[in-house]
N, C-alpha and C positions, 0 to 999 in steps of 0.2 A: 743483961742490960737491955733488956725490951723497953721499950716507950711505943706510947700509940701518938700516934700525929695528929692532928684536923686537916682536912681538904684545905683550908687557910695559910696551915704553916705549912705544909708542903707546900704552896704557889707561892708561895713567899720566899722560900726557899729556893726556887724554879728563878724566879723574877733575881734574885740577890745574885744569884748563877748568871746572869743573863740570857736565861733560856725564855724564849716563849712557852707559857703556859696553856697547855692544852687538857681536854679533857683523855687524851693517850697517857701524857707524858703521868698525869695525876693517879690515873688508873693502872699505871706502870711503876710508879715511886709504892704505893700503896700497897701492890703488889709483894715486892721485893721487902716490905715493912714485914708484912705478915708470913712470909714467907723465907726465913733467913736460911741464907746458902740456896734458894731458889734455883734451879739452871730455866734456861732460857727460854723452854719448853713450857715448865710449869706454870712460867711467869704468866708466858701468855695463855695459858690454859685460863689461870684465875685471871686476868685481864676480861679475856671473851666472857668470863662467866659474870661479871661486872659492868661491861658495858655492850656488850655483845659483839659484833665485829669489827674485828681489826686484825690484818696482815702480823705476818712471822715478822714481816722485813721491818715493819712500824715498831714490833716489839726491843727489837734488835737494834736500830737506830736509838730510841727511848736508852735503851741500857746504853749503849756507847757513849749518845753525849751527856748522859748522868755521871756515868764513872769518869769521862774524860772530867766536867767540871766540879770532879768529887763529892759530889753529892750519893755516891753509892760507892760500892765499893765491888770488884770483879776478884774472882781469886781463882784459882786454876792449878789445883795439888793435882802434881803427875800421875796420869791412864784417867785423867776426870775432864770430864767435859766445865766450860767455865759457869762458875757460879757467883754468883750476886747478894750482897749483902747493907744493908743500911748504914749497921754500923762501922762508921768510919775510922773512927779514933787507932790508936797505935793498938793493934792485940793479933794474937796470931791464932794456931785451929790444931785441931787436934783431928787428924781421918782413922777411923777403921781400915785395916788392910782387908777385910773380909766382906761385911758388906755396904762403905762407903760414906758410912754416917760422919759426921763432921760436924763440931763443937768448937766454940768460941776459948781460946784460954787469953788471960790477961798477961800482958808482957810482963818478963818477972823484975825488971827493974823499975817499969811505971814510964821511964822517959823512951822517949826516942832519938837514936835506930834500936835500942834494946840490947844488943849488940855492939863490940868495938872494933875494928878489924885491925889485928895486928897491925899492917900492913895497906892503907888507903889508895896506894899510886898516884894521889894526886886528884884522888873525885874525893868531894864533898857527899857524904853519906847523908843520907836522911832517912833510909828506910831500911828494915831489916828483915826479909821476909822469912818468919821461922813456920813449918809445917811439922809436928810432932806424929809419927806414926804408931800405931800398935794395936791390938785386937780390942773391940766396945765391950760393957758386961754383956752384954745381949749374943752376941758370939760368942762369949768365953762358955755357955750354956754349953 
């Protein structure tokens, strides 16, 4: 489920969020587009390579209040550092135990939490976070 954006709908996107639009934050959404499951590092790696400097800290603020106004999405399967993704929609991921690769799977019901919890206590569920683990073909070599 790739899509490419315009520097347009991104700000527009930014702007609907009520985030100011910067030429960081644009270079930072763009980023994390091209780059799915990105960590933090990366991002900013192809950031700098795109607009040339700009701090860790700018990169890391950029991801937070993106993922906080959902516009991105952060996910953090356990011994992984957190990683950044566009698409937002309900789907969960599939990691490699060996060496870390991470893929998109569709949730197998389509809605959301994907999931029913026997048992709620009383929260209102909305989200189901499933991490599927197992060795990639590329390790099973």
């Amino acid at each position: 489920m790739t899509t490419s954006h315009t520097s347009t709908e991104f700000a527009d996107e930014l702007r609907e969020a009520g985030l100011q639009v910067t030429a960081q934050r644009l270079a930072v959404y763009r980023a994390v587009e091209e780059s799915p499951h990105g960590m933090a590092d990366e991002i900013a790696d192809n950031v700098r390579n795109e607009i040339g400097t700009i701090s860790k800290q700018a990169v890391y603020d950029a991801l937070n209040v993106m993922s906080e106004h959902g516009l991105i999405r952060r996910i953090q399967p356990a011994g992984s550092a957190a990683r950044y993704e566009h698409r937002v929609d309900n789907h969960h991921h599939l990691v490699c135990r060996s060496c870390g690769s991470l893929v998109d799977i569709d949730c197998a019901t389509g809605k959301a939490p994907c999931l029913h919890a026997k048992k709620n206590h009383g929260y209102v569920i909305d989200e189901a976070e499933v991490i599927y683990w197992g060795i990639c073909p590329s390790c099973q070599d």
